[in-house]
N, CA, C and O of each residue as an XYZ file, in Angstrom:
632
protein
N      35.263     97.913    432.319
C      35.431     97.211    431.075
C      36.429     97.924    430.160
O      37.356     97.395    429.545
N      35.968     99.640    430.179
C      37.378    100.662    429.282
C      38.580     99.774    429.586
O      39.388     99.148    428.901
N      38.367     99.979    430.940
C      40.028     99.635    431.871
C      40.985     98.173    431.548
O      42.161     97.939    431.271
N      40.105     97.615    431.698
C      40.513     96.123    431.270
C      40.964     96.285    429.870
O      42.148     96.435    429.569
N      40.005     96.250    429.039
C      40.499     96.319    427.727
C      41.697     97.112    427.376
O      42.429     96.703    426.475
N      41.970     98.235    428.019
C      43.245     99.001    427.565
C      44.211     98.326    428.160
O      45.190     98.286    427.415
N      44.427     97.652    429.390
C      45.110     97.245    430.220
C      45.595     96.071    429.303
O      46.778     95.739    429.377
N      44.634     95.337    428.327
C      44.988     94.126    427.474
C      45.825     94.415    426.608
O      46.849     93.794    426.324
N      45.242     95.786    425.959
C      46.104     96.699    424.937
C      47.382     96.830    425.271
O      48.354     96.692    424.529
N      47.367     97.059    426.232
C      48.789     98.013    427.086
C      50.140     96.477    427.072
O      51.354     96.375    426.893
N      49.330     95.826    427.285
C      50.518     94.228    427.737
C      50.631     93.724    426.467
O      51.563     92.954    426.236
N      49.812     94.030    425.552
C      50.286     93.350    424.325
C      51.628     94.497    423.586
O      52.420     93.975    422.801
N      51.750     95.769    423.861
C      51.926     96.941    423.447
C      53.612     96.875    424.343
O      54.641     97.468    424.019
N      53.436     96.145    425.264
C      54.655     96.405    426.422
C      55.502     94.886    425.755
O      56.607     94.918    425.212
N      54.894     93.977    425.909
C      55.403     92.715    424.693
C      56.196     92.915    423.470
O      57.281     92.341    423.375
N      55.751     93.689    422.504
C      56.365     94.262    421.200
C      57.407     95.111    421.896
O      58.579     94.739    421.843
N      57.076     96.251    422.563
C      58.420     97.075    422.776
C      59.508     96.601    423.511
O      60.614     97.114    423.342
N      59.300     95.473    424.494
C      60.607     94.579    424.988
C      61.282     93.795    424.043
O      62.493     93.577    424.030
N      60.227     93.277    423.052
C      61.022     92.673    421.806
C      62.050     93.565    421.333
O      63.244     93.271    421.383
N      61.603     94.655    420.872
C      62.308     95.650    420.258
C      63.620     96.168    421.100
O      64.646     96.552    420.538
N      63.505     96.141    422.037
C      64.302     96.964    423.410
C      65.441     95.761    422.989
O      66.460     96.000    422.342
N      64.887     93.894    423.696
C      65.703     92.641    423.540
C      66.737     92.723    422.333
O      67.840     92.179    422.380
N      66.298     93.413    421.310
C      67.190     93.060    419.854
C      67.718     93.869    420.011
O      68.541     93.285    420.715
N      68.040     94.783    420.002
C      68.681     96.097    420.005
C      69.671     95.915    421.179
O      70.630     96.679    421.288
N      69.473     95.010    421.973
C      70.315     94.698    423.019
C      71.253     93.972    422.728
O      72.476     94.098    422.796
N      70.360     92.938    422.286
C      71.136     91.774    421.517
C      72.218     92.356    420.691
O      73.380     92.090    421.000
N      71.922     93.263    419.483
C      72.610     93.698    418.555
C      74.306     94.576    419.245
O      75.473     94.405    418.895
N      73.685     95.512    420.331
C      74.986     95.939    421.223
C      75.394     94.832    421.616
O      76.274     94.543    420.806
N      75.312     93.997    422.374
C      76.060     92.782    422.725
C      76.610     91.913    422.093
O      77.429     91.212    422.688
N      76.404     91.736    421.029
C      77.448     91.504    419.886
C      78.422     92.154    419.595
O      79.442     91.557    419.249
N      78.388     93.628    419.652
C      79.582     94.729    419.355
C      80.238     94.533    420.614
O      81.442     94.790    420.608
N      79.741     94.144    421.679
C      80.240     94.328    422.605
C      81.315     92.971    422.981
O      82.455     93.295    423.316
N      81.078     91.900    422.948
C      81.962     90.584    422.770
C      82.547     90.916    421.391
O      83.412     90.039    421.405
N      82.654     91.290    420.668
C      83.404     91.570    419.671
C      84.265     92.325    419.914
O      85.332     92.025    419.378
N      84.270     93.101    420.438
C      85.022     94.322    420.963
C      86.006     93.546    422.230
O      87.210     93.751    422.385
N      85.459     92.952    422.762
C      86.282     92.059    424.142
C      87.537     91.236    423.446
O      88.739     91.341    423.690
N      86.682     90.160    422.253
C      87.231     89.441    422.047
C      88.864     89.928    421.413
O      90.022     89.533    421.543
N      88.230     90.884    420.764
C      89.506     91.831    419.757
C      90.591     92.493    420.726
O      91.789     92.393    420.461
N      90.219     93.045    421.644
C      91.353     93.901    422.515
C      91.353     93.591    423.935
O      92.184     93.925    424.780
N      90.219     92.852    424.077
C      90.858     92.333    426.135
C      91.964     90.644    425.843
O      93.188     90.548    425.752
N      91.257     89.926    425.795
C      91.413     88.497    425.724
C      91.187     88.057    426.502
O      91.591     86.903    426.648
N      90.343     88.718    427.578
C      89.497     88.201    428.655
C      88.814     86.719    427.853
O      88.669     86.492    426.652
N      88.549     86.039    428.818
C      87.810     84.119    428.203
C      86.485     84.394    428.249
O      86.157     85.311    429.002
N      85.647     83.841    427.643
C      84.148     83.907    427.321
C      83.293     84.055    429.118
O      82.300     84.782    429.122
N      83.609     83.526    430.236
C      82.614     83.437    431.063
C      83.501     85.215    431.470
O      82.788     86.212    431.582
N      84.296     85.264    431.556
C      85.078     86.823    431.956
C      83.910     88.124    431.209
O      83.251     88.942    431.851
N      83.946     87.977    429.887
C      82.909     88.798    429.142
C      81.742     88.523    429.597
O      81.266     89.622    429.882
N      80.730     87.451    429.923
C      79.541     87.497    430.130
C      79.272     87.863    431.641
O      78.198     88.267    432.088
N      80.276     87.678    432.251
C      79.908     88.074    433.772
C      80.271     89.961    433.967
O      79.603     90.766    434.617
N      81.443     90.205    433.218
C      81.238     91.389    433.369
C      80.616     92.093    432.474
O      80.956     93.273    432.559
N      79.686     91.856    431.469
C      78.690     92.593    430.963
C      77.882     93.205    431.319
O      77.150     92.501    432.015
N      77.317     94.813    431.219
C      76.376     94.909    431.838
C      75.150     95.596    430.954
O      75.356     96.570    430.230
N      73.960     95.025    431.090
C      73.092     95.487    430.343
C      71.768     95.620    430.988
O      71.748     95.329    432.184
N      70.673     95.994    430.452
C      69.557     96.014    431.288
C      68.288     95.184    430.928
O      68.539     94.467    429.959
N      67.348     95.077    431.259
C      65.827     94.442    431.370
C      65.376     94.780    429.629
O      65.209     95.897    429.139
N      65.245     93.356    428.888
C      65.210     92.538    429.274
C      66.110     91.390    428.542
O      65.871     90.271    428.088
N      67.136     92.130    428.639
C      68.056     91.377    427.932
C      69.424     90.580    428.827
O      70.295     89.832    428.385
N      69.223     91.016    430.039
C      69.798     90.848    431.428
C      69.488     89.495    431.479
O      70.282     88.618    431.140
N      68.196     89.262    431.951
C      67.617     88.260    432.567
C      67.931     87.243    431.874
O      67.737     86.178    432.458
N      68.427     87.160    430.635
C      69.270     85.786    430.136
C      70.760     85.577    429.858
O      71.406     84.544    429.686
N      71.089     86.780    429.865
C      72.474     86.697    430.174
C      72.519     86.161    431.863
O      73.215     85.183    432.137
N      72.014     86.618    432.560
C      72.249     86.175    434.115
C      71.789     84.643    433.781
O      72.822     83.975    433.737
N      70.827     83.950    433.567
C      70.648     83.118    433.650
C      71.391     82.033    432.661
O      71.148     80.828    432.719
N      72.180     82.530    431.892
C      73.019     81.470    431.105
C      74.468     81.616    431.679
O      75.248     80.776    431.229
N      74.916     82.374    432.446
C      75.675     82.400    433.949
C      75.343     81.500    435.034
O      76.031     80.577    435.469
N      74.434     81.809    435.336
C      74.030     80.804    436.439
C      73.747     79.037    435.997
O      73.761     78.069    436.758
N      73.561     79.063    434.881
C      73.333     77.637    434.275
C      74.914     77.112    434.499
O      75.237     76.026    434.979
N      75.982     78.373    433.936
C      77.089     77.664    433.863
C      77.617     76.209    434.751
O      78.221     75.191    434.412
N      77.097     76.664    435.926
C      77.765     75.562    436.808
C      77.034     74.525    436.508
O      77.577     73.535    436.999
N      75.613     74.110    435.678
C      74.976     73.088    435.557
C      75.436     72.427    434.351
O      75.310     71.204    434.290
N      75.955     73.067    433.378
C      75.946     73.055    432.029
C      77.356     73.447    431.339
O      78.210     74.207    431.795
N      77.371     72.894    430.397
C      78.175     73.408    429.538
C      77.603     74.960    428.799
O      76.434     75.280    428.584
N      78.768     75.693    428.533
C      78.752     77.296    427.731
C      77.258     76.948    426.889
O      76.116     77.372    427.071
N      77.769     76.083    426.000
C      76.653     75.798    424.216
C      75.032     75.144    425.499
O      73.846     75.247    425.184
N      75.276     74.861    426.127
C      73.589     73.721    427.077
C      73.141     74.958    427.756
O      71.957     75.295    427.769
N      74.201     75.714    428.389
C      73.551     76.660    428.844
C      72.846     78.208    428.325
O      72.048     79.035    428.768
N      73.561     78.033    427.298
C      72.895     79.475    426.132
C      71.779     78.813    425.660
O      70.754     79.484    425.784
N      71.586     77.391    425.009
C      70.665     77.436    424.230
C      69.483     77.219    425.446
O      68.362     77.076    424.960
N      69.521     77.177    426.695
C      68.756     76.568    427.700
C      67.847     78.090    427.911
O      66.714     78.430    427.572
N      69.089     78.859    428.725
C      68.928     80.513    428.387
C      67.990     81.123    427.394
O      66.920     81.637    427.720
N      68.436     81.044    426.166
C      67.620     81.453    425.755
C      66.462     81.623    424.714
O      65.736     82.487    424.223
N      66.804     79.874    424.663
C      65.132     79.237    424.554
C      63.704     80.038    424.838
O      62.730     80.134    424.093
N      63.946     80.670    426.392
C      62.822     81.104    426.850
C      62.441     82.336    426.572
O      61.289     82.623    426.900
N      63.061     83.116    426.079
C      62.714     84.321    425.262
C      61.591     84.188    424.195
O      60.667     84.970    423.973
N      61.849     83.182    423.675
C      60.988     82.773    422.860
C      59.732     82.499    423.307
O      58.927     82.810    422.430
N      59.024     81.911    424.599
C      58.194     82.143    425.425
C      57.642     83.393    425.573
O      56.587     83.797    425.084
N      58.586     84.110    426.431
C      58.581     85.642    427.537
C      58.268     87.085    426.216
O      57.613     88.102    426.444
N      58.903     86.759    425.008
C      59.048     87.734    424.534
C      58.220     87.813    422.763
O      58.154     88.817    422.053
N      57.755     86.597    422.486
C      57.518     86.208    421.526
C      58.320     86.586    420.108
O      57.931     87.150    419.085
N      59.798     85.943    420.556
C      60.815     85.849    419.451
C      60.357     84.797    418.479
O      59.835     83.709    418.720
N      60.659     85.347    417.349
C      60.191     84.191    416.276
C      61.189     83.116    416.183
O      62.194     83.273    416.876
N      61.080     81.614    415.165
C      61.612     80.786    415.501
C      63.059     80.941    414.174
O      63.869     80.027    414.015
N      63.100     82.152    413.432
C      64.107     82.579    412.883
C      65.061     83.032    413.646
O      66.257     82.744    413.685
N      64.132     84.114    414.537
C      65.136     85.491    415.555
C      65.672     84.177    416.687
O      66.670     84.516    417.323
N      65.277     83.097    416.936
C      65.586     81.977    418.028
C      67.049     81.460    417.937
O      67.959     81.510    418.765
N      66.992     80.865    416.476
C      67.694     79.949    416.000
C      69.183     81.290    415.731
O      70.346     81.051    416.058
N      68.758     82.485    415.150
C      70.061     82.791    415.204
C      70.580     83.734    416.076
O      71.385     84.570    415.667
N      70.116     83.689    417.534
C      70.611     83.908    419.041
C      71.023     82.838    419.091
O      72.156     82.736    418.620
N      70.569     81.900    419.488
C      70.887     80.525    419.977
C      72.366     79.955    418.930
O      73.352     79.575    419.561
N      72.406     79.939    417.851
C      73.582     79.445    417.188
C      74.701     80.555    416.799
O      75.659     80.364    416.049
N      74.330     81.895    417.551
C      75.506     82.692    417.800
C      76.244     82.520    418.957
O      77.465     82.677    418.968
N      75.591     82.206    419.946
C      76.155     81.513    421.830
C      76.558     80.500    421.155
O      77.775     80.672    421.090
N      76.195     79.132    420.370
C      76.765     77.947    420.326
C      78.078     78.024    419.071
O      78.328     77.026    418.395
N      78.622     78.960    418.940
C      79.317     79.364    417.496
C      80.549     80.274    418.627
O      81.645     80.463    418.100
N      80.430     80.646    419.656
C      81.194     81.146    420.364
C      81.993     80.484    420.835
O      81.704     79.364    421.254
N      83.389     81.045    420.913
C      84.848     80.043    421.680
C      84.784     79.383    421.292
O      84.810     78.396    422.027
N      84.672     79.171    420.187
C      85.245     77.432    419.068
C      86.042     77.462    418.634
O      86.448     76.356    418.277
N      86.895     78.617    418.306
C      88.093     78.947    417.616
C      89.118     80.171    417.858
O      89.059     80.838    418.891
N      90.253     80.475    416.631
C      90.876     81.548    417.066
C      90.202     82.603    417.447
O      89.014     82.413    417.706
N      90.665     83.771    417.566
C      90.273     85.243    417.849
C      89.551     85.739    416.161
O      88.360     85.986    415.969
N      90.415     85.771    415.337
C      90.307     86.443    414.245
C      88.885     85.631    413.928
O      87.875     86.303    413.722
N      88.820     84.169    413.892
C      87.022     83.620    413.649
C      86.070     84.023    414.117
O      85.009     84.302    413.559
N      86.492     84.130    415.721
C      85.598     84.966    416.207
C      84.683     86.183    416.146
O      83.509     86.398    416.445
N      85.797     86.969    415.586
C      85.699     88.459    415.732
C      84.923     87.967    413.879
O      84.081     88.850    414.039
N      84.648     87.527    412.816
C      83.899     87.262    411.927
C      82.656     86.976    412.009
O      81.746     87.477    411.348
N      82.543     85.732    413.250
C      81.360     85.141    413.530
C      80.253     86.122    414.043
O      79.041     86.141    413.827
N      81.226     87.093    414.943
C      80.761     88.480    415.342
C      80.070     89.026    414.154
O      78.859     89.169    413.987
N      80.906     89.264    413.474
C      80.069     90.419    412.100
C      79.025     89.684    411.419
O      77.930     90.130    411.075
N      79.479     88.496    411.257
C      78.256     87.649    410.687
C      76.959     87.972    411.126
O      76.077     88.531    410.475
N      76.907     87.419    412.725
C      75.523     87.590    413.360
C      75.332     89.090    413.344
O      74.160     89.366    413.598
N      76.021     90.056    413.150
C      75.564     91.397    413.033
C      74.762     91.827    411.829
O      73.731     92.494    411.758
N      75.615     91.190    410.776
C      74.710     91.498    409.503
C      73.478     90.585    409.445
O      72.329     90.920    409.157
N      73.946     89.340    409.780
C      72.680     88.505    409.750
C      70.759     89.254    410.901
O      69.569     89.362    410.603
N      71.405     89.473    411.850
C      70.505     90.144    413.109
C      69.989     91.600    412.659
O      68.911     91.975    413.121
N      70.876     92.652    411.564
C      70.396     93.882    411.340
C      68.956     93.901    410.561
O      68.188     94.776    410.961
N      68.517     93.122    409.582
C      67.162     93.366    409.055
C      66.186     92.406    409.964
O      65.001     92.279    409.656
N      66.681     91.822    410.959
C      65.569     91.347    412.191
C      65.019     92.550    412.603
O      63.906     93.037    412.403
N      66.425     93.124    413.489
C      65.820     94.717    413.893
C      65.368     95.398    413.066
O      64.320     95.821    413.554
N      65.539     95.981    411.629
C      64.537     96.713    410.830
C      63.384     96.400    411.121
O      62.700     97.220    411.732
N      62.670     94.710    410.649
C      61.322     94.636    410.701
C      60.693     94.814    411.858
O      59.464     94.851    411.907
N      61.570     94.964    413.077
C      60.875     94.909    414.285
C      60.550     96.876    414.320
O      59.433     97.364    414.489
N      61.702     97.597    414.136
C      61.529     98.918    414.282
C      60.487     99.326    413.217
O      59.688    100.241    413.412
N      60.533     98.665    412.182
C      59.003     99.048    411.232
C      57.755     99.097    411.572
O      56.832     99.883    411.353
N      57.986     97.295    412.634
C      56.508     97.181    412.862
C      56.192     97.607    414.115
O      54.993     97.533    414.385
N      57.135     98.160    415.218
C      56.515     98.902    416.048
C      56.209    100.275    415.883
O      55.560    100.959    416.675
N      56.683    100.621    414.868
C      56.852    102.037    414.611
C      55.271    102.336    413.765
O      54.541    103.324    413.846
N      55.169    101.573    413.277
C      53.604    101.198    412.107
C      52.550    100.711    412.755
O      51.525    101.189    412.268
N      52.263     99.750    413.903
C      51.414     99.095    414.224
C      52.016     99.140    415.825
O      51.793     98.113    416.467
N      52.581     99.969    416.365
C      52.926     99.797    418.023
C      51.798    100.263    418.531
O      51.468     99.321    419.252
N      50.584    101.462    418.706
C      49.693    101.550    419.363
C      48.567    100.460    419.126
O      47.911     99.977    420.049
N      48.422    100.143    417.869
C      47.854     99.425    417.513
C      46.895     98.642    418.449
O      45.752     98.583    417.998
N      47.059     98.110    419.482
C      47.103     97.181    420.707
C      45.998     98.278    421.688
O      44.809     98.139    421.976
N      46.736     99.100    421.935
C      46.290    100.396    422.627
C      45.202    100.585    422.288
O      44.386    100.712    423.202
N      44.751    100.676    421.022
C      43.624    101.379    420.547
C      42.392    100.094    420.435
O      41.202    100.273    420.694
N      42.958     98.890    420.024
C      41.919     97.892    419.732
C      41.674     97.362    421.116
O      40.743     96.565    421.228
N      42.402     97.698    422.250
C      42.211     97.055    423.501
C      41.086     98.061    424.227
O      40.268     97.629    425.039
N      41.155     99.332    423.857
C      40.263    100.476    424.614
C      38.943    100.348    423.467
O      37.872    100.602    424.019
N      38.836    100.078    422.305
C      37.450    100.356    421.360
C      36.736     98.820    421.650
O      35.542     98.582    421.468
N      37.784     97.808    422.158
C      36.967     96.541    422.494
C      36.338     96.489    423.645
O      35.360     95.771    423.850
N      37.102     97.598    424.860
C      36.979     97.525    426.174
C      35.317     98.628    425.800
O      34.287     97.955    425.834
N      35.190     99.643    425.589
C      34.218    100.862    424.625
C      33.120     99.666    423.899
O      32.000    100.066    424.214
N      33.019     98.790    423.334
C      32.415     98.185    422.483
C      31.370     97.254    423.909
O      30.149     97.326    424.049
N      32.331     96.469    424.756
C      31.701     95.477    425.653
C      30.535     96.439    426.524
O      29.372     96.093    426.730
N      31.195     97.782    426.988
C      31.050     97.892    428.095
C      29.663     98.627    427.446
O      28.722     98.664    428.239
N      29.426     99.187    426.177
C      28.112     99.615    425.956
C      27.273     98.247    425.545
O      26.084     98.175    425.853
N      27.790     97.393    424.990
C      26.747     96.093    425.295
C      26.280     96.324    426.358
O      25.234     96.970    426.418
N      26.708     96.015    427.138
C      26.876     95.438    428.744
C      25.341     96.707    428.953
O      24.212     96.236    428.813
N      25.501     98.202    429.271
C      24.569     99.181    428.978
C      23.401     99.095    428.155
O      22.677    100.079    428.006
Protein backbone atom coordinates (compact mmCIF):
# COMPACT_ATOMS: atom_id res chain seq x y z
CA UNK A 1 0.00 0.00 0.00
CA UNK A 2 3.42 2.45 1.10
CA UNK A 3 4.43 1.40 -2.46
CA UNK A 4 1.54 2.21 -4.45
CA UNK A 5 0.86 5.33 -2.92
CA UNK A 6 4.40 6.72 -3.48
CA UNK A 7 4.43 5.26 -6.86
CA UNK A 8 1.08 7.67 -7.33
CA UNK A 9 3.19 10.40 -5.78
CA UNK A 10 6.09 9.74 -7.95
CA UNK A 11 3.86 10.01 -11.51
CA UNK A 12 2.19 12.94 -10.44
CA UNK A 13 5.81 14.43 -9.40
CA UNK A 14 7.36 13.07 -12.92
CA UNK A 15 4.18 15.00 -14.74
CA UNK A 16 5.12 18.52 -13.24
CA UNK A 17 8.85 18.04 -13.91
CA UNK A 18 8.30 17.14 -17.75
CA UNK A 19 6.13 20.17 -17.80
CA UNK A 20 8.90 22.10 -16.56
CA UNK A 21 11.70 20.22 -18.61
CA UNK A 22 8.74 20.82 -22.01
CA UNK A 23 8.93 24.76 -21.42
CA UNK A 24 12.24 25.28 -20.98
CA UNK A 25 12.55 23.39 -24.15
CA UNK A 26 10.11 25.14 -25.71
CA UNK A 27 11.74 28.43 -24.61
CA UNK A 28 15.40 27.14 -26.26
CA UNK A 29 13.59 26.35 -29.34
CA UNK A 30 12.50 29.53 -29.92
CA UNK A 31 16.12 30.95 -29.58
CA UNK A 32 16.86 28.39 -31.59
CA UNK A 33 14.55 29.09 -34.93
CA UNK A 34 15.33 32.49 -34.24
CA UNK A 35 18.74 32.06 -34.51
CA UNK A 36 18.18 29.87 -37.92
CA UNK A 37 15.91 32.20 -39.18
CA UNK A 38 18.48 35.25 -38.69
CA UNK A 39 21.76 33.64 -40.08
CA UNK A 40 21.06 30.23 -41.99
CA UNK A 41 17.98 30.90 -44.28
CA UNK A 42 17.51 27.42 -44.18
CA UNK A 43 13.14 27.09 -44.91
CA UNK A 44 11.01 26.17 -41.93
CA UNK A 45 10.77 22.15 -42.54
CA UNK A 46 15.03 22.46 -42.93
CA UNK A 47 15.00 23.91 -39.14
CA UNK A 48 12.53 21.49 -37.71
CA UNK A 49 14.06 18.43 -39.14
CA UNK A 50 17.40 19.36 -38.21
CA UNK A 51 16.64 20.29 -34.70
CA UNK A 52 17.71 18.41 -32.09
CA UNK A 53 16.28 18.19 -28.74
CA UNK A 54 15.27 15.71 -26.20
CA UNK A 55 12.18 13.92 -24.28
CA UNK A 56 9.78 15.51 -23.99
CA UNK A 57 9.83 18.04 -26.20
CA UNK A 58 11.04 15.76 -29.18
CA UNK A 59 8.08 13.78 -29.38
CA UNK A 60 6.20 16.73 -30.96
CA UNK A 61 8.50 18.17 -32.88
CA UNK A 62 8.89 14.59 -34.57
CA UNK A 63 5.43 14.30 -34.81
CA UNK A 64 4.55 17.67 -36.44
CA UNK A 65 7.28 16.38 -39.06
CA UNK A 66 5.74 13.43 -39.68
CA UNK A 67 2.21 15.06 -39.98
CA UNK A 68 3.92 17.18 -42.60
CA UNK A 69 3.16 14.91 -45.40
CA UNK A 70 -0.56 14.75 -44.13
CA UNK A 71 -0.96 18.33 -43.46
CA UNK A 72 -0.19 21.57 -43.94
CA UNK A 73 2.94 23.38 -41.58
CA UNK A 74 -0.16 25.54 -39.40
CA UNK A 75 -2.70 21.61 -39.37
CA UNK A 76 0.20 19.99 -38.48
CA UNK A 77 1.62 22.04 -35.41
CA UNK A 78 -1.62 22.72 -34.07
CA UNK A 79 -2.43 18.77 -34.49
CA UNK A 80 1.15 18.19 -32.80
CA UNK A 81 0.70 19.90 -30.27
CA UNK A 82 -2.64 19.83 -29.11
CA UNK A 83 -1.62 16.70 -27.31
CA UNK A 84 0.68 18.01 -24.89
CA UNK A 85 -2.02 19.35 -23.46
CA UNK A 86 -3.28 15.79 -22.74
CA UNK A 87 0.37 14.06 -22.01
CA UNK A 88 1.65 16.90 -20.05
CA UNK A 89 -1.08 18.87 -18.51
CA UNK A 90 -0.31 22.25 -20.33
CA UNK A 91 -2.76 24.79 -19.48
CA UNK A 92 -5.15 26.18 -22.04
CA UNK A 93 -3.07 29.64 -21.90
CA UNK A 94 0.52 27.71 -22.19
CA UNK A 95 -1.66 25.78 -25.38
CA UNK A 96 -2.85 28.58 -27.22
CA UNK A 97 0.49 30.35 -27.16
CA UNK A 98 2.61 27.20 -28.51
CA UNK A 99 0.10 26.54 -30.89
CA UNK A 100 -0.20 30.28 -32.36
CA UNK A 101 3.61 30.59 -32.32
CA UNK A 102 3.88 27.34 -35.04
CA UNK A 103 0.79 29.00 -36.79
CA UNK A 104 2.53 32.68 -36.81
CA UNK A 105 5.62 30.99 -38.41
CA UNK A 106 6.73 31.54 -42.25
CA UNK A 107 4.09 34.07 -42.89
CA UNK A 108 6.38 36.66 -43.63
CA UNK A 109 9.78 38.41 -44.10
CA UNK A 110 12.81 37.38 -42.00
CA UNK A 111 12.99 40.57 -39.95
CA UNK A 112 8.89 39.61 -38.76
CA UNK A 113 9.96 36.67 -38.00
CA UNK A 114 12.86 37.09 -36.03
CA UNK A 115 10.08 39.63 -33.80
CA UNK A 116 7.46 37.06 -33.67
CA UNK A 117 10.43 35.13 -32.18
CA UNK A 118 10.98 37.65 -29.33
CA UNK A 119 7.43 38.10 -28.88
CA UNK A 120 6.72 34.46 -27.95
CA UNK A 121 9.88 34.72 -25.82
CA UNK A 122 8.72 37.44 -23.72
CA UNK A 123 5.28 36.32 -23.89
CA UNK A 124 6.43 32.31 -22.74
CA UNK A 125 9.13 33.78 -19.97
CA UNK A 126 6.61 34.30 -16.91
CA UNK A 127 4.89 30.81 -18.05
CA UNK A 128 8.26 29.38 -17.13
CA UNK A 129 8.62 31.47 -13.89
CA UNK A 130 5.30 30.11 -12.54
CA UNK A 131 6.17 26.73 -13.49
CA UNK A 132 9.87 26.98 -11.85
CA UNK A 133 8.06 28.51 -8.67
CA UNK A 134 5.68 25.93 -8.46
CA UNK A 135 7.89 23.09 -8.82
CA UNK A 136 10.37 24.47 -6.83
CA UNK A 137 7.52 25.19 -3.85
CA UNK A 138 5.20 22.33 -4.18
CA UNK A 139 7.41 19.66 -6.46
CA UNK A 140 7.68 16.94 -3.65
CA UNK A 141 4.56 17.75 -2.67
CA UNK A 142 3.07 14.61 -4.58
CA UNK A 143 5.86 12.49 -3.03
CA UNK A 144 4.93 13.07 0.31
CA UNK A 145 0.97 13.05 0.06
CA UNK A 146 1.30 9.86 -2.11
CA UNK A 147 3.53 7.92 0.72
CA UNK A 148 1.32 9.50 4.05
CA UNK A 149 -1.87 8.32 1.93
CA UNK A 150 -0.16 5.05 0.97
CA UNK A 151 0.98 5.10 5.43
CA UNK A 152 -2.65 6.19 6.21
CA UNK A 153 -4.53 3.09 4.03
CA UNK A 154 -2.21 0.59 4.83
CA UNK A 155 -2.66 1.09 8.79
CA UNK A 156 -6.45 1.09 8.20
CA UNK A 157 -6.12 -1.89 6.38
CA UNK A 158 -4.00 -3.22 9.99
Amino acid sequence: MIISGTLGGFAVYEKQRNKLKFFRQYLDFIENIKNEIRYSGKNLFDILSTYRCEYPFKIYIDKSIDNLSKFSFEDSWKKSFKLCVKDLGISDSEESLIVNFGLGLGKSDTQSQINHCEHNLQMAKPHLKKLQDDYHSKGKLPLIVGTGCGIVIALLIV
